[in-house]
C-alpha positions in Angstrom: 113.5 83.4 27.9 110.2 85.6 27.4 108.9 83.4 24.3 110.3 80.2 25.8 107.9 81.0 28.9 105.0 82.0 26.8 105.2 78.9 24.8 105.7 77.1 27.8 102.5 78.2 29.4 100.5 78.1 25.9 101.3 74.0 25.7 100.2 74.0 29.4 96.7 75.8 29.1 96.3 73.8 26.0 96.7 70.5 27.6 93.9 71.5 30.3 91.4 70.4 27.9 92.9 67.2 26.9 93.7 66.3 30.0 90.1 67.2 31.6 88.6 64.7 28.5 91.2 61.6 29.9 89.6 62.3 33.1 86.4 62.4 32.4 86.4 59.2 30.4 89.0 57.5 33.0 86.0 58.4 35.6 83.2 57.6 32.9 84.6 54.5 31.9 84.9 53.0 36.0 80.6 54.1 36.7 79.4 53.2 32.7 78.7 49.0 32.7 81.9 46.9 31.8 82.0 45.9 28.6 81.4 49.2 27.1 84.2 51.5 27.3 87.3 51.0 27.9 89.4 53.3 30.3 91.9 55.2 28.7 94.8 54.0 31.1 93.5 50.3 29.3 93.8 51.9 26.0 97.3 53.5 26.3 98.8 50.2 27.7 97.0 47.9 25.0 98.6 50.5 22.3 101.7 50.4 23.8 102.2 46.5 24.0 100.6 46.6 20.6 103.6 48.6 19.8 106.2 46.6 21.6 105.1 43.5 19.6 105.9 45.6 16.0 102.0 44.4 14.9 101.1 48.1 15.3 104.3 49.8 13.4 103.8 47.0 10.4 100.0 48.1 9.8 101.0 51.8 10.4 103.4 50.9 7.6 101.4 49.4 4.9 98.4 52.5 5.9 100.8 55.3 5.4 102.5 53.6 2.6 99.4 53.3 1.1 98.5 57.0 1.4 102.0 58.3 0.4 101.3 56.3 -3.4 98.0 57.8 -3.9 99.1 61.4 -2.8 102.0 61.8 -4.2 99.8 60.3 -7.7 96.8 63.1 -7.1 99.8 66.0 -6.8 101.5 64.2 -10.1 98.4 64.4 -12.4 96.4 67.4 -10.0 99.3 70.1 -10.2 100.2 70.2 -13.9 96.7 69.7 -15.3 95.5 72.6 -12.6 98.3 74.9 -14.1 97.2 74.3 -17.9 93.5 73.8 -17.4 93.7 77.6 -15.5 96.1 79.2 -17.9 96.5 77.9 -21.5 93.8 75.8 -21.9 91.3 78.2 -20.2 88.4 76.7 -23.1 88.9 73.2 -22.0 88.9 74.7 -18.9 85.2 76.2 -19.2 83.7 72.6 -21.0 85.4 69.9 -18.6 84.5 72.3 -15.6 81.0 70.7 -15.0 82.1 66.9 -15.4 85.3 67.8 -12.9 82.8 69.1 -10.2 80.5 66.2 -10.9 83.1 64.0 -10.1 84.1 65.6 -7.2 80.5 65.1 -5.2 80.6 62.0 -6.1 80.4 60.6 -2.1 83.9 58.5 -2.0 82.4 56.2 1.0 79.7 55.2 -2.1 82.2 54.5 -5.2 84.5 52.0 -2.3 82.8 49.2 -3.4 83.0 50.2 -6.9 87.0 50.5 -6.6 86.8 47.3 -5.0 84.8 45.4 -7.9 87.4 46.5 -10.2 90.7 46.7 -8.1 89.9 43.7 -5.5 90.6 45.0 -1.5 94.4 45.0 -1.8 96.8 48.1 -2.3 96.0 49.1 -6.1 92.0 50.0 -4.5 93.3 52.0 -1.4 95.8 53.7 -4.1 93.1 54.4 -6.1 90.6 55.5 -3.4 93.2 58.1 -2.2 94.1 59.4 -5.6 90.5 60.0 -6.5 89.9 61.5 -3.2 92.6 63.5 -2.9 93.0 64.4 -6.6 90.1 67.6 -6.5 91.0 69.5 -3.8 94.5 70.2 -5.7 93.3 70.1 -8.6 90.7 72.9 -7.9 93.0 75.1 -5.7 95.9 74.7 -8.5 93.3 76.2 -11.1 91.8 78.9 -8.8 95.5 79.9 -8.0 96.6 79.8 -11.7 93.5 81.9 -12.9 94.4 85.0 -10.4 97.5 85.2 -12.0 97.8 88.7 -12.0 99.1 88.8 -16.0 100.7 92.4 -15.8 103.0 90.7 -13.8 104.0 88.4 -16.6 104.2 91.3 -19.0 106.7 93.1 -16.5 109.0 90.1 -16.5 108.7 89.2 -19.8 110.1 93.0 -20.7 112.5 92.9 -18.5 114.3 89.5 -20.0 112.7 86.8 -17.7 113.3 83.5 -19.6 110.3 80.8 -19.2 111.9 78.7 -16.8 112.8 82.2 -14.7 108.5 83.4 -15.3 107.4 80.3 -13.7 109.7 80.0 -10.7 109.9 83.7 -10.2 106.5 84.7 -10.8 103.9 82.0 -11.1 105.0 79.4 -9.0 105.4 82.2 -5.7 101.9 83.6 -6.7 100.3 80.5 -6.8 101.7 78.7 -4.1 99.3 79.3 -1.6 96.5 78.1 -3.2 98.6 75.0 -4.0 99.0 74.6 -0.2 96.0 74.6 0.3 94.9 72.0 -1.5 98.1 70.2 -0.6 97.1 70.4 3.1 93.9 69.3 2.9 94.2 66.4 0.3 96.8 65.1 2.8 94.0 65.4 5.6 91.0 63.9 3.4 94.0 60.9 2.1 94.3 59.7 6.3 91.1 59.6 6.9 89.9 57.8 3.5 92.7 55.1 4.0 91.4 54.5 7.3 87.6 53.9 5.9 88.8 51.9 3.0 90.6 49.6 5.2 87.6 49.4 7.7 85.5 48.8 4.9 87.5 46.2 3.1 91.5 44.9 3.8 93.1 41.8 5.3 96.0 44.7 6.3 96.7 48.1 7.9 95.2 50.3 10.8 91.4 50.3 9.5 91.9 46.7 9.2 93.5 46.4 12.2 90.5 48.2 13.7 88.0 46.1 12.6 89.9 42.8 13.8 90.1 44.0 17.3 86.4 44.7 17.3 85.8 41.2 15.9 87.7 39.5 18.7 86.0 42.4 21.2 89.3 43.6 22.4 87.9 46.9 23.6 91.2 48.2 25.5 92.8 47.9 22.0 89.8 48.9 20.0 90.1 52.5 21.6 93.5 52.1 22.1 94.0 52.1 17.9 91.4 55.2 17.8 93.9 57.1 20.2 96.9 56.0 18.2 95.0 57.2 14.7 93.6 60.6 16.4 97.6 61.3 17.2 98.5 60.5 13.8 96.2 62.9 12.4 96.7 65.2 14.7 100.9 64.7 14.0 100.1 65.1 10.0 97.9 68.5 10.9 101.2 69.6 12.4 103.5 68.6 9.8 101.4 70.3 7.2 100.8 73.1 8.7 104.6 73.8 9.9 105.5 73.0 6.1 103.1 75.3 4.8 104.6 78.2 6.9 107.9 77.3 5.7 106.4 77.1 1.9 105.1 81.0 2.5 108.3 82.4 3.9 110.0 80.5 0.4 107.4 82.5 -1.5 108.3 85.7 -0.4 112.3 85.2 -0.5 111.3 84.0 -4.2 109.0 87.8 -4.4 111.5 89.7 -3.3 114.6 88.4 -5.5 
């Protein structure tokens, strides 16, 4: 009953801000010029009908869709080749290191239009914009995690029996998991927020898209009403992530301690 009331009165004291920024802009929005902002009570029933008519859900859809192909693609190619560029190929490792980080500043928003040139504005360039944005942050984190391997470890299971298969579940995988995570977590992050400005920037379909058309036709209780619906996705995939990743650590140290 304790925890239940403490959690209870966490979510309340937490919700003072957010509900202190609804009023503020619910006040802001009736004084500022019309035509400017739209009220949030606007927004929430614009979203809402938005939803009722399934537009909203169908370019939700095709966004996250999107996103789950070029994630799922950057942990694919960005795990494995983390793992062997940290470990066994730890020369490769040294000479590709300066052309990987190069790559990685490379400002997404600026290669867009490159993607586009050679992809057109459809799926295959959001796909691609994701994987190449989401591909370095676990690729890097796999390498830094498979680099602190601490090796006497692997000597100590090795002399004890450990088969390969038994070293890298037992040993490697656990240690390096949290790394991994991390990457994970925020490559998910950086893949919402890229397919969002890739749509905005160029797509006949999906939220960013969906976006931009509403601010074509000046439909501002809509317009904000699709930035309230996006914030609450991200803020829905922050909380996915971040209860997965506490699951992921109490699996590494079940895995530690067998």
């Amino acid at each position: 009953m304790n925890s239940t009331a403490g959690k209870l009165k966490k979510i309340g004291i937490g919700s003072i801000p957010i509900l202190l920024f609804f009023i503020f802009w619910e006040g802001g929005a009736r004084i500022i010029p019309e035509g400017v902002i739209s009220p949030p009570s606007d927004a929430i029933v614009a979203i809402f009908r938005s939803a009722f008519s399934d537009v909203l859900l169908e370019q939700t859809l095709i966004s996250l869709y999107r996103v789950l192909l070029g994630f799922l693609l950057s942990l694919i190619i960005g795990i494995p080749l983390g793992f062997l560029l940290g470990t066994f190929f730890s020369s490769a490792e040294k000479a590709l290191l300066p052309f990987l980080r190069t790559c990685e500043k490379l400002n997404p928003f600026a290669i867009i239009p490159i993607f586009m040139i050679f992809f057109g504005i459809g799926t295959s360039e959001k796909v691609v914009v994701i994987f190449w944005s989401a591909l370095w942050p676990v690729l890097f984190n796999t390498m830094a995690g498979a680099k602190d391997i601490d090796y006497n470890l692997l000597r100590a299971a090795r002399s004890m029996g450990a088969t390969r298969r038994e070293l890298f579940t037992k040993v490697v995988l656990p240690y390096t998991a949290p790394n991994i995570f991390i990457g994970i977590e925020f490559a998910a992050q950086l893949s919402f927020f890229m397919i969002i400005a890739s749509e905005v920037i160029g797509a006949s379909t999906g939220l960013g898209w969906y976006y931009i058309n509403s601010t074509a036709r000046y439909d501002l209780p809509l317009m904000y009403g699709i930035v309230l619906f996006i914030t609450v996705l991200g803020i829905i995939i922050n909380l996915l992530f971040a209860r997965l990743k506490k699951r992921f650590l109490v699996w590494k140290e079940a895995s530690q301690l067998h």
